[in-house]
C-alpha positions in Angstrom: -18.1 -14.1 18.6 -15.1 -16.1 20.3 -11.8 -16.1 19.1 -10.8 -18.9 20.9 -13.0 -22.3 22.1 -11.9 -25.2 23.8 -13.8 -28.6 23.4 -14.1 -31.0 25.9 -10.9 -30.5 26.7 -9.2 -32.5 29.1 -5.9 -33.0 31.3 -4.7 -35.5 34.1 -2.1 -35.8 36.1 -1.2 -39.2 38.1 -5.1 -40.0 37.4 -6.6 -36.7 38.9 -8.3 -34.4 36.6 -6.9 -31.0 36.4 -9.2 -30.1 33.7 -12.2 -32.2 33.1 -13.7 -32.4 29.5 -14.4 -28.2 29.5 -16.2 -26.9 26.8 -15.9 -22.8 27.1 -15.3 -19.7 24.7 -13.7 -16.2 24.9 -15.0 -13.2 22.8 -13.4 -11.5 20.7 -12.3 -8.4 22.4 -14.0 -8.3 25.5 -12.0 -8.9 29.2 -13.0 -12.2 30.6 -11.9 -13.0 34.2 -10.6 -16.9 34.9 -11.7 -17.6 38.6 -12.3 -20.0 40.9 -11.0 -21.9 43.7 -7.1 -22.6 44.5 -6.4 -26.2 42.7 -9.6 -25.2 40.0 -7.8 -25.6 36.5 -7.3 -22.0 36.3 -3.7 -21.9 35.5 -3.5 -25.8 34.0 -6.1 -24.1 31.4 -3.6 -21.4 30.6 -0.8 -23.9 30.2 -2.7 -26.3 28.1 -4.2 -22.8 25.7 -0.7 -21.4 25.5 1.0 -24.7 24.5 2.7 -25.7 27.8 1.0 -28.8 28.0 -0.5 -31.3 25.7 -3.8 -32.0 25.9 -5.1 -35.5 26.7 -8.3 -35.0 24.6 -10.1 -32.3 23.1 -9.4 -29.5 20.8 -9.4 -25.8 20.5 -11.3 -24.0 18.0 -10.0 -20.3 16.3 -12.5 -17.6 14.9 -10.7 -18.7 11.6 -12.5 -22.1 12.3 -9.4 -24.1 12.5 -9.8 -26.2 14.6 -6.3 -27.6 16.7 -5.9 -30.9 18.6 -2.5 -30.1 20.0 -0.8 -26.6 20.4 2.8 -26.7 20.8 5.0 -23.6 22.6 7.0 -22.5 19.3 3.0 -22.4 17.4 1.4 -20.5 19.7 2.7 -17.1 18.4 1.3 -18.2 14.8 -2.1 -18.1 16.7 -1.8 -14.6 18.4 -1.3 -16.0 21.9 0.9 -14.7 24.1 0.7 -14.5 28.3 2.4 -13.7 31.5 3.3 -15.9 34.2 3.3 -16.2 37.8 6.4 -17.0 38.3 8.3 -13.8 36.1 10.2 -14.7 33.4 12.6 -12.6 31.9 16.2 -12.4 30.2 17.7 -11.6 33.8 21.4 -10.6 32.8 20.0 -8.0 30.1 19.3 -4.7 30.6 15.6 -3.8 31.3 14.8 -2.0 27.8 16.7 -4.7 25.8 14.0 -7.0 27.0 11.5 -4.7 25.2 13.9 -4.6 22.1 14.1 -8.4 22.1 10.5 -8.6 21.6 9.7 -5.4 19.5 12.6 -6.6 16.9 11.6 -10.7 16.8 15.0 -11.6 17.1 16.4 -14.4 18.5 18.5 -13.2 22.0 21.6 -12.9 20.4 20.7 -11.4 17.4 19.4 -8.8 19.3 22.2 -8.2 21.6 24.7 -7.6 18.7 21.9 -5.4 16.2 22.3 -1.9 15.7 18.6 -1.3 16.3 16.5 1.4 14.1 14.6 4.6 16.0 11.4 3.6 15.1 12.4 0.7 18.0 14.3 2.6 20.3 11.4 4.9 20.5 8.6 2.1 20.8 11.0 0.7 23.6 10.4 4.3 24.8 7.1 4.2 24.5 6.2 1.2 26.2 8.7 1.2 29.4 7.5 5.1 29.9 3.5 3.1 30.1 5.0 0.2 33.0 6.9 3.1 34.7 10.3 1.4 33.8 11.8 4.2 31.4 14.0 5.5 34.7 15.4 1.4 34.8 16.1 1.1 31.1 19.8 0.6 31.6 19.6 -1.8 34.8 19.3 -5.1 34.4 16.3 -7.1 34.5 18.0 -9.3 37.6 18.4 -6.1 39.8 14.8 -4.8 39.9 12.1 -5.2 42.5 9.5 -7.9 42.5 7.3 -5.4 41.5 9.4 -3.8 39.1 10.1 -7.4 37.6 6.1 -8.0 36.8 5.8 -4.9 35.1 8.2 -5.5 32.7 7.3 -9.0 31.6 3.7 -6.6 31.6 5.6 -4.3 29.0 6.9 -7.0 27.1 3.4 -7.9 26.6 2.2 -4.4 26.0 5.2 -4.4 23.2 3.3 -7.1 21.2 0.5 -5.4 20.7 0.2 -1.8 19.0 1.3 -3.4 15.6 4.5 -4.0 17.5 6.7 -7.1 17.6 4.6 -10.2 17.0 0.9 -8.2 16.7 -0.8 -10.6 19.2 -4.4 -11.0 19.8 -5.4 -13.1 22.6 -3.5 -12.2 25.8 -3.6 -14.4 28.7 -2.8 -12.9 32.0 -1.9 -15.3 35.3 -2.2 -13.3 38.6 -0.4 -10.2 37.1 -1.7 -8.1 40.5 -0.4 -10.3 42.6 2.1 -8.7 45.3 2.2 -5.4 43.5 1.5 -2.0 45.4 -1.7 0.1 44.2 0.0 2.4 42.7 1.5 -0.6 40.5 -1.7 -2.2 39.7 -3.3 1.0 38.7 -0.5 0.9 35.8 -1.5 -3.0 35.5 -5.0 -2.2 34.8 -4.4 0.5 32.5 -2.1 -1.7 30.5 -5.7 -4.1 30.4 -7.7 -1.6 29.4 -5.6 0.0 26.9 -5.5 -3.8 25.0 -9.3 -3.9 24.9 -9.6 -0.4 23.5 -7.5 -1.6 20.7 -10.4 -4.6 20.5 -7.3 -7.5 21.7 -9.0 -10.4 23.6 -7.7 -10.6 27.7 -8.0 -13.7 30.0 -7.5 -12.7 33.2 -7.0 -15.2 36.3 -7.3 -13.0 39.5 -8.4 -13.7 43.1 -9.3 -10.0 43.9 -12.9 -10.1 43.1 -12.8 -6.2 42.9 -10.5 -6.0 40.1 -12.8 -8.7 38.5 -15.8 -6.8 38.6 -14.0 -3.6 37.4 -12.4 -5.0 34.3 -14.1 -7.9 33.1 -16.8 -7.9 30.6 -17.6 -11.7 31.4 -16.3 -14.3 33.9 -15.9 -17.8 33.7 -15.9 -19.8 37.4 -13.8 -23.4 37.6 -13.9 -25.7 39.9 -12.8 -29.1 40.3 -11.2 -28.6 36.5 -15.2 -27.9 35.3 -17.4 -25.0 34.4 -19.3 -23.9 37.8 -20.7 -20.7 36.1 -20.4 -18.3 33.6 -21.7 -15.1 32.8 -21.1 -10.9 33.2 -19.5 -10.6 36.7 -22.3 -9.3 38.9 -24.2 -12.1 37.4 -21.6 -15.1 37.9 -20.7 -14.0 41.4 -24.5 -13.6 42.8 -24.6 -17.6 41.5 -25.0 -19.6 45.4 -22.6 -22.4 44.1 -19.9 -19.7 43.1 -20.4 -17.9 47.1 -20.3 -21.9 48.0 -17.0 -22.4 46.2 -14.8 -19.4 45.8 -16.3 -17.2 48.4 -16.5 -19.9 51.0 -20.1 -18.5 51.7 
């Protein structure tokens, strides 16, 4: 059953379509992988699911059968969304596990900075900086780590909202997290995947390494040109002749 359907959904900008009256669903607990062509709608789509943009038309339609023209950035929470970006975002000038504590405690930044916070935090800030391989860089601040480094954490932030932690989100929406890590990072990115489907949360994943596709994804959903090429488990969309013609440049 999906959590989360768009409906005709569509966004322009100066007069092109980024994303062109798409009609597509994500199930409940299962990976699905968000590929396609550079310039595709893959990341627009994020933006416009996670409240970034407006949409132009269209709607969005919950498990709960609410059905929502317009999602704004302060709502999406409400809706159990939450995502990663390409371009990291963290709170660079505080230390690497009061970025965790930030989100574990849902407090504003400053509360947080002045709260006296419980053990039951401290030790689920523990918890989930020992699973990104950050417990060693707790005490450094977010602006001093590696590239690398930096995209785990936000990772770990996200990691922090599930568990029955921080905001309990559902639906997690992941934008090239693999992207200029080392493997021994990405194995650590893909158990942090895995880990939120075992616990039956909902993962978009937009990735251009086919391989990674096929080992985490339970279905995949191709763009191009802002529309729905193909859809369908991963061995299945990738065999399609249009998606070789497209992504694979086949």
């Amino acid at each position: 059953m999906p959590i989360l359907e768009t409906k005709k959904i569509t966004k322009h900008f100066d007069g092109v379509y980024a994303i062109d009256g798409l009609s597509v669903g994500f199930e409940e607990g299962k990976i699905t992988g968000l590929i396609g062509p550079n310039g595709s709608g893959k990341s627009t789509l994020i933006n416009l699911l996670t409240g970034t943009f407006p949409f132009d038309k269209g709607s969005v339609v919950f498990s709960s059968s609410e059905e929502v023209k317009e999602l704004l950035p302060y709502e999406v929470s409400d809706y159990g969304i939450t995502r990663t970006f390409q371009d990291v975002r963290l709170f660079e000038q505080m230390p690497v596990i009061d970025n965790i504590l930030v989100v574990l405690t849902k407090r504003n930044v400053v509360s947080s900075l002045f709260e006296k916070h419980k053990k039951f935090h401290l030790d689920k800030a523990e918890e989930v900086l020992k699973k990104v391989n950050l417990w060693e860089k707790r005490d450094e601040l977010a602006v001093n780590l590696s590239y690398g480094q930096r995209k785990l954490l936000e990772i770990g932030r996200i990691l922090a909202m599930s568990d029955g932690f921080g905001n309990n989100s559902n639906i997690f929406f992941f934008d090239e997290p693999f992207a200029g890590l080392f493997p021994e990072m990405r194995k650590i990115v893909i158990g942090v995947i895995e880990h939120l489907k075992q616990q039956g949360k909902t993962v978009v994943l937009v990735e251009h390494n086919i391989d990674i596709i096929r080992e985490l994804c339970d279905h995949v959903i191709v763009l191009d040109n802002g529309k729905l090429l193909a859809e369908g488990t991963p061995d299945e969309a990738l065999a399609k002749r249009e998606v070789m013609d497209a992504y694979l440049g086949e």
